[in-house]
N, C-alpha and C positions, 0 to 999 in steps of 0.2 A: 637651406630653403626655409624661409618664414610658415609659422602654424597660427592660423586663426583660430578662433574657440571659440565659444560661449554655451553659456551655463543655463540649463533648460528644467526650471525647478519645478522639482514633482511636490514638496510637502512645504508647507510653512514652517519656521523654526520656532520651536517654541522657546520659553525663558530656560536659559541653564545657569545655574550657578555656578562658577569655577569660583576658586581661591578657597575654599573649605576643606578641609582636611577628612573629608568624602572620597574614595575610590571611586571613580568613574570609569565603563569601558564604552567605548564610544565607537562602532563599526561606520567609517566615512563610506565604504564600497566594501563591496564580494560577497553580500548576505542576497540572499534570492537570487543571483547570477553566476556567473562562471567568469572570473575576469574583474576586474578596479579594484585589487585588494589591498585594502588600504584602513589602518584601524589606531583610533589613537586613545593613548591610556591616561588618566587625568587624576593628577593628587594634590592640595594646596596648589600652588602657584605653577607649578611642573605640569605639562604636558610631554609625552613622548610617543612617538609613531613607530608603528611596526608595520615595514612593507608601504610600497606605495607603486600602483599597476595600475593597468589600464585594459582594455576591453576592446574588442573589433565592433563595426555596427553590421548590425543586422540587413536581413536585405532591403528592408524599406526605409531606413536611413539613407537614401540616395543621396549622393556625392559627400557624404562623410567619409574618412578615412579612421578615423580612432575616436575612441570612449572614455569619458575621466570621470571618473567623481566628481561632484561639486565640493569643492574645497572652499567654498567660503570662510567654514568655522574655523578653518587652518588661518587663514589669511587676519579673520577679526583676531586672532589669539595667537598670534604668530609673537608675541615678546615672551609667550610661555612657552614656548618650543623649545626645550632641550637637545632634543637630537631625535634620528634616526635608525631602527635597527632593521636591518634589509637578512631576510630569510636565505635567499638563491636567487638566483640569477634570473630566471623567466619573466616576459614581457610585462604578466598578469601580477608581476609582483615589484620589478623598478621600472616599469615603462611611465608611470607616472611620473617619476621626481623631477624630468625635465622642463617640464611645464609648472609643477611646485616653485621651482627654484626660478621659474619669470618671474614669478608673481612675490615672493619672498624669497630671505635666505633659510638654512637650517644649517643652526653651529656647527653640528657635526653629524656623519653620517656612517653607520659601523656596518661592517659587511664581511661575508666572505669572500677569497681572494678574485676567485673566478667572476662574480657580483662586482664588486666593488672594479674590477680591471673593465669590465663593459659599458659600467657607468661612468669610466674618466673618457672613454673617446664619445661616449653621447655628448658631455659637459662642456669637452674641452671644443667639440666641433659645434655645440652652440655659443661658443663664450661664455658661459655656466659656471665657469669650473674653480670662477670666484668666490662665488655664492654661497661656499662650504667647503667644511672639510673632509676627504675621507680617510678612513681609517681600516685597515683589513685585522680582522680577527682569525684566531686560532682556536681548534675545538678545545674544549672547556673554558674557554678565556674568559673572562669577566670585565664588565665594564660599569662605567656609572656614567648614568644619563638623568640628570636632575635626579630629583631621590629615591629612583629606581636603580636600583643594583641587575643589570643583565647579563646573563651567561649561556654563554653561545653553544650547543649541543650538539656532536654530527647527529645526522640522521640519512636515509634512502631515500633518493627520487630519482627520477630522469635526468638529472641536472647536476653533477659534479657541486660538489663542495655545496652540500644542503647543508642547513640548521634548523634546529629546533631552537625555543626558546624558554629557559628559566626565567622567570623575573621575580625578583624578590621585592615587595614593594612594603608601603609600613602597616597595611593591613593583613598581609598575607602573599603568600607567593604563588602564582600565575605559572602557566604552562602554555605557549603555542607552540605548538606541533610542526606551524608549516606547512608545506606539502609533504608527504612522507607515505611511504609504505614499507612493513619489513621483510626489506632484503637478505635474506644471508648466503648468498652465494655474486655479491658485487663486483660487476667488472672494474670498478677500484679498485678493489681489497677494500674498502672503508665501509666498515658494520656499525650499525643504527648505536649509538650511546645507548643502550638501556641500562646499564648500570649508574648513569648519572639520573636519567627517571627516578630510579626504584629508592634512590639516597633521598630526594627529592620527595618523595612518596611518604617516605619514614620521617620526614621533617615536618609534612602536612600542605597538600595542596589545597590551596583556596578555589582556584575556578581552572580550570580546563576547556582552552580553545583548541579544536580540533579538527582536522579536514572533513568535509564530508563530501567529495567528489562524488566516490566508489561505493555509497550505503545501500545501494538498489541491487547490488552484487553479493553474491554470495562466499564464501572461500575465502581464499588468498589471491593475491595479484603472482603471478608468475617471476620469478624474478629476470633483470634482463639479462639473466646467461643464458637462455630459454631461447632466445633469438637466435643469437649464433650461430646454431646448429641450420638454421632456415637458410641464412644470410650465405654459410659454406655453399648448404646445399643450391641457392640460387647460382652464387659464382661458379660453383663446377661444372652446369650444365648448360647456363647459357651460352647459345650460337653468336652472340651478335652484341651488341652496344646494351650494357647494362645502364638505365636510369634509375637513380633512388630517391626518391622526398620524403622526407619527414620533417617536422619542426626545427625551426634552426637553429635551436637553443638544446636542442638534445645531442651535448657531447657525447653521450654514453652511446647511441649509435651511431652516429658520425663518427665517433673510433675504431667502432668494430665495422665498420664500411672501408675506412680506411686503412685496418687489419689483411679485410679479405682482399684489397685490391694488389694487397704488397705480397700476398700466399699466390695469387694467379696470375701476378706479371702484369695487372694493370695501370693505367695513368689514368690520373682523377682529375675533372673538372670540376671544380665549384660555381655555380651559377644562383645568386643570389647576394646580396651585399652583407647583410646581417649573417649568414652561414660564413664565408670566407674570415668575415670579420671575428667569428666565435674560434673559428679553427684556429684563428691565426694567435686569439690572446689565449687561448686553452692550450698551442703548444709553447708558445713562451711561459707559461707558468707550470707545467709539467703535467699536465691533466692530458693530454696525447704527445704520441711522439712519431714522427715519419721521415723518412729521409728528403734531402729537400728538391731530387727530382721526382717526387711522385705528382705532385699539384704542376698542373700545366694549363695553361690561355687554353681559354675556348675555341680560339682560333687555332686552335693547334690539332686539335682531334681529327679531325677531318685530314690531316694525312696521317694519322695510324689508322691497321688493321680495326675494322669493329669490334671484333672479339680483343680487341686491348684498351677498351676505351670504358670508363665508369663515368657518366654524370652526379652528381650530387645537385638536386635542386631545389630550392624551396616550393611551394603552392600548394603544399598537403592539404589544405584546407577549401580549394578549388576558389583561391582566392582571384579575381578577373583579371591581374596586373600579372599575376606571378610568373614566373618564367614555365614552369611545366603544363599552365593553362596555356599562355601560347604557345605550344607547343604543341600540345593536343590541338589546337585550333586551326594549327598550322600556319602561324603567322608572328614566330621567330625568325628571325633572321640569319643567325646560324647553326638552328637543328632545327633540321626536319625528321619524324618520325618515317622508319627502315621499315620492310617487313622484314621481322624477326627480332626484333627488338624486344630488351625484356623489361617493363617498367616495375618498379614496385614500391608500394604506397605503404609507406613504413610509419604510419598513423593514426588513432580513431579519430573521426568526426567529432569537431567539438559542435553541442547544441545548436543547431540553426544554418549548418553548412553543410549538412546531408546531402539536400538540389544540386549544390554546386559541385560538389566532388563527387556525385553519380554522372553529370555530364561531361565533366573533366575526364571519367574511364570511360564513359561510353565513345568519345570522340576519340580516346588513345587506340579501342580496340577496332574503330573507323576504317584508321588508320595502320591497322597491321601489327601494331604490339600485341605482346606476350604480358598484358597485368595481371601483378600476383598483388593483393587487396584482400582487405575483412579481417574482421576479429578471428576467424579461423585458421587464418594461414599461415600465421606463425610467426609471422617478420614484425609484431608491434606487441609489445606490454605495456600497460598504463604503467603509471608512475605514481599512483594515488593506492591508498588502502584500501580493500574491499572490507566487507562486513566481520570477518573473526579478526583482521590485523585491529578495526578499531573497536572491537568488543579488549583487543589485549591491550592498545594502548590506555583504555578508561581502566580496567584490572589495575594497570600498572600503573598509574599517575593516582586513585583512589581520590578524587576530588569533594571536595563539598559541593559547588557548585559546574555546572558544565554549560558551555553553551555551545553549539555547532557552529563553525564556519566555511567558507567556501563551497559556496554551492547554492544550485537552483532553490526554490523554497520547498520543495517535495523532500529533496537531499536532507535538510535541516532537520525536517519532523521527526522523516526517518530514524535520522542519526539522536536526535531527541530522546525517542524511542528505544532503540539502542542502546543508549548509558540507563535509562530506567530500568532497564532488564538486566544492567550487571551492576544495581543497585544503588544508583543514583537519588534521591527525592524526587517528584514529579517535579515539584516547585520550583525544585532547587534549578531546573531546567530551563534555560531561557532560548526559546526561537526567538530570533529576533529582527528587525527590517532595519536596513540602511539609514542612519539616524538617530536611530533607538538609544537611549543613556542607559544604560546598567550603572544602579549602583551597588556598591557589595562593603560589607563590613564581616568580622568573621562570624557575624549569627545568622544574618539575611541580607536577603539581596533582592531588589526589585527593578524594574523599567521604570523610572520615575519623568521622564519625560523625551525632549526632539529636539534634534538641533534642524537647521535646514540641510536636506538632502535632495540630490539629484542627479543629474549629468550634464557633462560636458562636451560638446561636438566638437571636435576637431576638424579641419580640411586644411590641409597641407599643401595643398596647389595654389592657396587662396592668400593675398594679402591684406584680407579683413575678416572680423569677425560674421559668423553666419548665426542665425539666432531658428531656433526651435520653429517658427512660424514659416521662416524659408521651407526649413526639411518636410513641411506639413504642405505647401504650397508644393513643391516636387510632387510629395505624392499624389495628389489633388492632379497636376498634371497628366501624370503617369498614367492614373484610373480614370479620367473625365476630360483631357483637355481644358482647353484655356477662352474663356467670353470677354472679351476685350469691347468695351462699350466706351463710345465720345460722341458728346454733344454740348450745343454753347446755347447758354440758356442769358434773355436781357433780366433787366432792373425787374419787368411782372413775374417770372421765373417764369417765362414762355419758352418754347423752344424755337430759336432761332435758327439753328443750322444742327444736322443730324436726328435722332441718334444714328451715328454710323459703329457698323456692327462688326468685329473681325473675330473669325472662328481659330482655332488652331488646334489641333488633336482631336476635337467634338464629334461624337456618334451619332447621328441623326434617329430619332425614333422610327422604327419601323411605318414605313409607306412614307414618312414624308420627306421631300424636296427642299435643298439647301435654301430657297429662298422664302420655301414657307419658313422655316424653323427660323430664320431673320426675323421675317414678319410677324412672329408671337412674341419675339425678343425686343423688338419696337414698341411693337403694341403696350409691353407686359411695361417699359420703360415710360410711355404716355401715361398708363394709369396708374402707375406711381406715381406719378409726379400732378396727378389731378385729388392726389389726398388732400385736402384742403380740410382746415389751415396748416395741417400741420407742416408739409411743404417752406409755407411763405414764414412759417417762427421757425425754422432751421437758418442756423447760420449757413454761411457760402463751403467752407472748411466741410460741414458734416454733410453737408447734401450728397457728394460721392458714397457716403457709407451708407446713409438711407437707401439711396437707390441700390446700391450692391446688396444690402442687404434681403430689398424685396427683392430682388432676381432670384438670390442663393436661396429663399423660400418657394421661390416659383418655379425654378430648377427641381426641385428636392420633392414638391407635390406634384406638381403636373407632367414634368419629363423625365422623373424616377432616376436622376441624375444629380451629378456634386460637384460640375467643373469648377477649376476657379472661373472667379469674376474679379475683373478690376475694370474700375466705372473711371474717367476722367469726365470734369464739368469745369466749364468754362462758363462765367462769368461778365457778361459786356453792359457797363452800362448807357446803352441804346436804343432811341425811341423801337418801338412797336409798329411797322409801317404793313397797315391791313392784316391780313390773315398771312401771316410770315410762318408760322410753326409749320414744320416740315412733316407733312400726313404723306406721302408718299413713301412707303418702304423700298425706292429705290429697284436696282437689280441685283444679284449674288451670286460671285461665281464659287468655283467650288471651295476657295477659300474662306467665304462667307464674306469679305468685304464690300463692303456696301456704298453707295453713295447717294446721299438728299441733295436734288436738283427742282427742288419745287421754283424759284424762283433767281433772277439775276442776284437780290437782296443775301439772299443765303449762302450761293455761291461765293459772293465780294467781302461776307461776313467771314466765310472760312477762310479766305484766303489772308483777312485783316488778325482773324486769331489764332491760326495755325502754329506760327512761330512761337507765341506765348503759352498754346496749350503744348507742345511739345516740352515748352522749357520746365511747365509746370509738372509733363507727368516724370523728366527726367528728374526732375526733383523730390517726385514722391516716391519712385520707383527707390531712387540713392538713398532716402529716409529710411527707408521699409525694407533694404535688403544689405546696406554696408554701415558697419560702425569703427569708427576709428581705432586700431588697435592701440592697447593702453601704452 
């Protein structure tokens, strides 16, 4: 399936200098957000990137599907691209590279096995897989990425075969973290490298990039054998058809899911593409293992007993597509929710998806399940460090410099805060915004200027790009409806035929009738268009936008309203025959469409321009909403 895009710029870029023998760290995405974590590090002629991810949108992003960085700076500077170095596998950290690698190649690309195995069928299933090379790493391994020396770290997450990152660069050597929390009891067996930190440490760290998900937390993060015991306890006692969703990128319970079902004798479905696809490259590479009649077709559940049947689904996140929202919605087509069914939501809410996966339980419990949900219940741990993990990873790495990443902008300060207190310099401390240029040598380090930053919309149903003004016109719709205005004005800029008026979603002001609120909408379009001179010195081209523009003002003061407006004007040049301009506002039904019948002249006028004004507004509509993909 083709992805359209376009890149929807929040900042202007300022001047950067590359090719100076300057350290530069350069966050492209994941500073104030949760998600596009994507950062590249810049020395002499060498650029290199760690991590490149991507983001969900939000709920007022209507008909977007995914979030990218504005990669412009990538793309201008794309012959100084050395390479790649990808932390783990999660969305928020290689969901980007596919979309990278349209738009450029990247020589090479270094990963962990599990990372690197998920990124060949994304490449290979877009024809990508050209475009670069990958290459899988082993912990401690080292690599060279233009005149960065990197060395790949294990570390704990949710996500099989994590890394930290040493980088040795010619100013000093660097730390990212990754995602990480410390584990010491992992359903891997693979514990956090701190011995290669603390070597790292005694050598002298320069700057420390750090997670800050978890800074609002207190403690330790649980580790995830802490589930387990939940997970037993669910399977032992449910009646009926266990469902389970969580993220589909978290092997570590998807294992132990697929543990309990082989302890109780059950048969597991996968529902979800991305889940099955994880399962499938996590047990060829040895990260789970099951025998190979447990996984069975969905179509197949439904002749076992309930009590032998496990779903696994994605839509933790009460995503509107995902299979366990239809499901609670009741409008899958091969599960329906049972009473006694036990679902359980083996996830936290990432920021901004709260609404949706409270209606996704409340619609489960509608329906007769048994959901077991919330940070109390035992069935979810983060995967991110709370506040004493990263009080000890700062202890342990002793930096000169620190800067916080990943994470909302509260997360940052916090986390800011946080290394000051286990003696950090205040200074030395940089919060920083998507764009931001860190430079660092090993005495100081400043912000010294901006590249251009932003985002990037996605919509994946679509076969052109959709641009910022679209998703802003949605909303517009969503909250005010749509003011569709046509009229064909002659050579005096008289009105000849119309304005006719067509409503769509529009809220009438209280007390008034569909045909008055036409008739202030006429009216409000006459006395526009009686500004004199300014009117007759507009070109033909801008006259649609003057009048749209007095509407959207006279919407906005007089009906405390912000529908869109889109004005078409027609243009005839044809005598003036008496008093032709159209005063009559017509009738309106409850569509609000309207029709000007003041005379034979104006009706034979519409009927001589109709064709041409349709052709023209198809033509500004295709302008103003499809651009050719590159």
């Amino acid at each position: 399936m083709r992805s359209s895009a376009v890149a929807v710029e929040n900042t202007e870029s300022g001047k950067v200098e590359l090719g100076t023998n300057v350290l530069k760290i350069i966050p492209i995405g994941g500073l104030g957000e949760i998600g596009k974590n994507t950062l590249a590090i810049c020395y002499g002629d060498d650029i290199m990137l760690v991590d490149a991810g991507l983001a969900f949108p939000n709920e007022d992003m209507i008909g977007v599907d995914l979030v990218l960085p504005d990669i412009s700076f990538l793309v201008e500077n794309q012959d100084r691209i050395k390479g790649l170095a990808v932390t783990h596998g999660h969305e928020d950290h290689i969901g980007g590279i596919p979309f990278i690698l349209k738009e450029m190649s990247i020589p090479v690309i270094y990963g962990p096995s599990l990372a690197i195995g998920l990124l060949e069928g994304k490449l290979k299933e877009g024809g990508l897989d050209s475009r670069t090379v990958m290459r899988k790493v082993r912990p401690r391994q080292k690599v060279k990425i233009g005149c960065f020396t990197v060395q790949f770290i294990r570390c704990t997450h949710s996500i099989a075969d994590s890394f930290s990152l040493i980088i040795n660069t010619p100013v000093g050597t660097l730390i990212h973290t990754g995602d990480f929390k410390f584990d010491f009891t992992p359903v891997d067996g693979e514990l956090f490298d701190i011995a290669s930190l603390t070597k790292a440490a005694e050598e002298g760290v320069l700057l420390l990039m750090s997670d800050s998900t978890n800074t609002e937390r207190e403690g330790f993060t649980p580790s995830e054998k802490t589930v387990w015991k939940k997970i037993n306890e669910v399977f032992s006692s449910a009646p009926k058809r266990i469902i389970v969703t969580t993220f589909a990128s978290n092997v570590h319970r998807i294992r132990q899911v697929l543990q309990a079902a082989m302890k109780y004798d059950r048969k597991v479905s996968i529902l979800g593409r991305s889940m099955l696809n994880l399962a499938s490259i996590a047990r060829e590479l040895g990260y789970m293992t099951f025998p190979d009649g447990l996984l069975i077709p969905i179509d197949q559940i439904n002749k076992l007993p309930p009590n032998k049947v496990v779903i696994l689904t994605t839509g933790s996140q009460g995503e509107p597509l995902s299979a366990l929202t239809r499901i609670a919605n009741d409008e899958h087509k091969q599960i329906k929710i049972m009473q006694g069914d036990t679902v359980v939501i083996s996830a936290t809410p990432i920021p901004g998806n709260e609404r949706s996966i409270a209606n996704t339980i409340n619609a489960l419990f509608v329906r007769g399940a048994d959901v077991i949900y919330g940070r109390d219940a035992g069935v979810h741990v983060s995967g991110h460090a709370c506040r004493e993990e990263q009080k000890l990873m700062i202890n342990l790495c002793k930096p000169k410099f620190f800067m916080p990443v990943h994470g909302e902008y509260r997360m940052l300060v916090l986390h800011s805060e946080l290394a000051q207190e286990c003696g950090v310099e205040k200074d030395n401390c940089f919060v920083m915004d998507n764009g931001d240029v860190l430079e660092l040598d090993d005495e100081r380090g400043a912000v010294t200027g901006r590249i251009k930053s932003g985002i990037i919309l996605v919509d994946s149903s679509r076969a052109w790009h959709i641009n910022e003004e679209i998703v802003d016109e949605r909303r517009h719709l969503a909250a005010d409806g749509l003011v569709a205005v046509a009229l064909t004005l002659n050579g005096k800029r008289e009105i000849i035929a119309g304005p006719d008026v067509s409503l769509k979603g529009v809220i009438f002001p209280r007390g008034m009738a569909p045909d008055e609120f036409v008739s202030k909408v006429q009216s409000e379009v006459r006395n526009i268009l009686n500004v004199k001179p300014t009117v007759d010195a507009l070109a033909e081209a801008e006259l649609s936008h003057f009048i749209q523009g007095g509407l959207e003002g006279f919407f906005a003061e007089k009906m405390r309203s912000r529908p869109l407006v889109h004005v078409m004007v027609h243009q005839v040049s044809m005598p003036s025959t008496g008093n032709t301009e159209s005063r009559d506002g017509g009738t309106a039904s409850r569509d609000g469409s309207t029709e000007s019948a003041e005379s034979r002249f104006d009706k034979n006028c519409k009927i001589q321009t109709r064709e041409s004004r349709l052709e023209s507004t198809e033509t500004k509509l295709e302008s103003k909403q499809t651009i050719e993909p590159k």
